[in-house]
N, C-alpha and C positions, 0 to 999 in steps of 0.2 A: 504494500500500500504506500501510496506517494503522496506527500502532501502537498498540498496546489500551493500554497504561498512561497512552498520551497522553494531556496537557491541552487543553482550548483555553477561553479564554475565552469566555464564553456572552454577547455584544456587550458592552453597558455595565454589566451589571448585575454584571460582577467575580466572578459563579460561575465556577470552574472542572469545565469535564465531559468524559466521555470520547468520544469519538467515535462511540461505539457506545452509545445509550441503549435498557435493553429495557422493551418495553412490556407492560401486562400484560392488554388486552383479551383475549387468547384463553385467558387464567387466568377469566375470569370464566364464560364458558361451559363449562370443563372440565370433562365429569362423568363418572363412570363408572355405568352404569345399575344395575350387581348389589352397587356398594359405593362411598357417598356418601362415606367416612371414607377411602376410595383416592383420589377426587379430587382432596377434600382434601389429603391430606398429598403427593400429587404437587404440587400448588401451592405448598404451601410449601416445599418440598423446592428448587423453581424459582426462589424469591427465595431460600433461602438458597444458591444453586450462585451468583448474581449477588451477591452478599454475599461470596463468599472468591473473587471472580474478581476481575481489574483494573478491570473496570467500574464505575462508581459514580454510576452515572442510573439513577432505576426513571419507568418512567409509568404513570400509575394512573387512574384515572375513578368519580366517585359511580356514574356508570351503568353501570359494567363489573360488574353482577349481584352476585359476593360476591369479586370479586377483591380487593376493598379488606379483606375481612373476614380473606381471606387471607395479605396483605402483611403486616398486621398483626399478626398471628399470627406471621409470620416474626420481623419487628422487636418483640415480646416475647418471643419464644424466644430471641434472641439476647443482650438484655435492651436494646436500645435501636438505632439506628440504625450504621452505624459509621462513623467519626471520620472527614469529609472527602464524606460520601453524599448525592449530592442526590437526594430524593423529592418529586418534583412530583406534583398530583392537579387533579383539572377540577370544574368543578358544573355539574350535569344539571339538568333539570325533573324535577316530581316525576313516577314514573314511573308512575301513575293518572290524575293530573288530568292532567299534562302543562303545567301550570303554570310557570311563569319568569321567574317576577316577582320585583323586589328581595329580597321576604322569603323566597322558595324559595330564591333565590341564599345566602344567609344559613342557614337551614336545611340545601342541602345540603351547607357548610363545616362546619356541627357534626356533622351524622353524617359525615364522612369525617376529619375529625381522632379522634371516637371510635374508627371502625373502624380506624383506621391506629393509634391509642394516640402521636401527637402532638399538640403542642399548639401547632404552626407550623411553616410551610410556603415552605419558598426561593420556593418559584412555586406562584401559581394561578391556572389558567386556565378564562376563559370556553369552553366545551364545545359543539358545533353551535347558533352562532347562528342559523343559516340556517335551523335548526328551528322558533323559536321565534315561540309564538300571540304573546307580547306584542312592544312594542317596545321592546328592550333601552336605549335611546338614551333614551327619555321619563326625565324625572323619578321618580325612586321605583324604575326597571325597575334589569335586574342589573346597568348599567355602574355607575352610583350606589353600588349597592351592595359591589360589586367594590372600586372604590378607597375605599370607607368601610372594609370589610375590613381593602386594604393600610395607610391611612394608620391604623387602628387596632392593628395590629403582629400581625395574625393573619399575613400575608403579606407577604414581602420585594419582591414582585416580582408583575409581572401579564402574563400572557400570553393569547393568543386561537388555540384550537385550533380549524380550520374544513376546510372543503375547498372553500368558497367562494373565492376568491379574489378581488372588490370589495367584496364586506361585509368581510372581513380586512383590507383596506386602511382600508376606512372606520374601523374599530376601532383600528388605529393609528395615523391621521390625527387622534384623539382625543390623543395624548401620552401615555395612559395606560399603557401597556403596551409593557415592554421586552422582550418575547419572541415568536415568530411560530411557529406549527404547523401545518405543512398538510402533509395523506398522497394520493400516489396522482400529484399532479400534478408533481412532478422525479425521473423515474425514466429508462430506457434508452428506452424507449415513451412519451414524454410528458414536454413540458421548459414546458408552461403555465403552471408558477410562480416560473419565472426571471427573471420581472420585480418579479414582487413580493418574491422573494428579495433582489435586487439594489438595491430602495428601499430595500426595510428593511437593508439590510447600509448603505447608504450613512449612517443616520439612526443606527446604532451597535445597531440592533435584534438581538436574537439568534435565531438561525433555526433549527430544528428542523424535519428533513425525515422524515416517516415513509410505513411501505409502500414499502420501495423494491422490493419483488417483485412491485408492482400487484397483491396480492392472492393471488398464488400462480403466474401465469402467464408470470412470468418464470424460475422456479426449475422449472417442471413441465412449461410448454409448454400451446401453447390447445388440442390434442388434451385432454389432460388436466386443464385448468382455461382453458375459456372465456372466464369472468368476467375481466377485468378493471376493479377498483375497484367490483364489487359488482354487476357486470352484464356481460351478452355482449358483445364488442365487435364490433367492423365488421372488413370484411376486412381494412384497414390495417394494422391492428393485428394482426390474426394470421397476415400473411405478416413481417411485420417480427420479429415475437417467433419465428416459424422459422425466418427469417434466421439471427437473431442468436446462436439455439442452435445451428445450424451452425460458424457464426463461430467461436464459442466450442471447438464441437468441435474444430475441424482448429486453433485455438492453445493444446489441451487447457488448457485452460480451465473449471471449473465456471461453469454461468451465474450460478448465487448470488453467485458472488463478484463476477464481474463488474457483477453489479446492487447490487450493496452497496457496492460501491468506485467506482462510478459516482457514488453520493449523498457518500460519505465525499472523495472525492477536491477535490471542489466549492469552489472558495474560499469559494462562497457559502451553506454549511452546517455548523454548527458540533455537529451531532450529529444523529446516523442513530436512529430509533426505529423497533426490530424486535421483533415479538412473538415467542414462545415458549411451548411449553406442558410442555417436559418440560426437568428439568435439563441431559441432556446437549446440547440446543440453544443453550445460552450458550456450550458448547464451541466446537459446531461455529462458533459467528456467528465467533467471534473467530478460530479457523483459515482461516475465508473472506477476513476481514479482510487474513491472513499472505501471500496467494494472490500471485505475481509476473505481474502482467499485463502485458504488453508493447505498446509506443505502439502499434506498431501496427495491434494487436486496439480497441485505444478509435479510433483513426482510421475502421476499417472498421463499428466500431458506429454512429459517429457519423452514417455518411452511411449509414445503417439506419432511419433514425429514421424512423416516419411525420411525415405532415404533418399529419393529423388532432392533433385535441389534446381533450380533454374537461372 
């Protein structure tokens, strides 16, 4: 069990955050079809419920559609950030050309401190390298750019958000970047990035685990949501995630919690990144968080686990 007010130090970089950071890709797809200004203001309605809650981590993304347009909006209505909040955001390619090259890198830090209405950034992170037509690494390309950025005071801190797992390493085999992001691969279903969690914990790197639901199908069930990490998975996988919501039943147990206090619980994680689309969902994260799991419900998960990994 995690306490929401908690601190923890974010490796070396001396931020303090809370264990629970929410993210806001599913703010960026939010629409509502018969009334765009409902969207809207349910979005910001969502950062401002994480603004008077203990939390004080938002994740943000140039690519996340107009989620950024909306944070920002949040953080002017309030009249500024509040005292002690950290707002991290990522750079995308531009999303026509598909470009990502130094100077897009550059570019998408100006429109994302506009739409956000700062003018600096605790952390900013390189965004699906594994995407990318150029080579990040070459002369001129975004790592170049990235620490021209940090070492120009636009950002304190560099991070690399992927779901690759050997390009992410590569990327902090570089020294540049005190913070680590990867979704999908340290959950109850899938423990794939536990060695790169465990380098970088060893190097003082700070670790940010996101998707601990694997997308939904751990909080739903693979009757109800197949996908795991954005696609169907194999049987493994979806006897084990049945398993596990049995488990959970007969130690009444909610599975959310338990896949959220799985990632939180981790020596090797110093903050949980959950999306959210409607205010009262920063409630419920944090009563998840409160949930009394008992050893030996995480025992019985554990030897749950498939062996498949993705």
């Amino acid at each position: 069990m995690s306490i929401p007010n908690e601190r923890r130090k974010l490796g070396r970089t001396g931020i303090e955050v809370t264990p629970l950071c929410i993210g806001t890709s599913p703010l960026g797809r939010l629409e509502d079809p018969g009334d765009f200004d409902s969207a809207d203001a349910r979005a910001v309605a969502t950062v401002e419920a994480v603004f008077d809650s203990p939390v004080n981590f938002l994740d943000t993304s140039n690519g996340y559609g107009i989620a950024e347009q909306r944070v920002g909006a949040a953080v002017r209505k309030l009249g500024g950030l509040p005292e002690g909040f950290v707002l991290q955001t990522k750079v995308d390619p531009d999303p026509v050309t598909k470009d990502y090259s130094g100077a897009r890198v550059r570019a998408s830090v100006e429109e994302s401190l506009e739409r956000l209405g700062v003018d600096h950034l605790p952390i900013l992170a390189l965004h699906d390298p594994e995407f990318m037509s150029q080579d990040g690494f070459a002369p001129g390309g975004a790592l170049e750019a990235l620490v021209e950025l940090r070492d120009g005071g636009v950002a304190d801190h560099l991070a690399v958000a992927s779901g690759a797992l050997e390009l992410s390493e590569r990327y902090l085999d570089t020294g540049e970047f005190d913070v680590v992001l990867n979704h999908n691969r340290f959950t109850l279903l899938n423990r794939s990035a536990e060695a790169l969690y465990a380098k970088a914990r060893e190097q003082g790197i700070g670790v940010l685990n996101a998707a601990p639901y694997g997308g939904g199908m751990l909080v739903k069930g693979p009757e109800a949501q197949p996908k795991y990490a954005y696609r169907v998975r194999e049987d493994a996988f979806r006897e084990s995630a049945v398993a596990m919501a049995a488990a959970c039943e007969r130690a009444g147990v909610p599975p959310a919690a338990a896949a959220l206090q799985f990632s939180m619980r981790s020596p090797l994680v110093d903050s949980t990144v959950v999306g959210v689309t409607r205010p009262e969902r920063v409630r419920e994260s944090l009563d998840l968080m409160a949930v009394d799991i008992p050893a030996s419900l995480w025992e019985e998960l554990d030897a749950l686990a498939p062996e498949a990994s993705i």
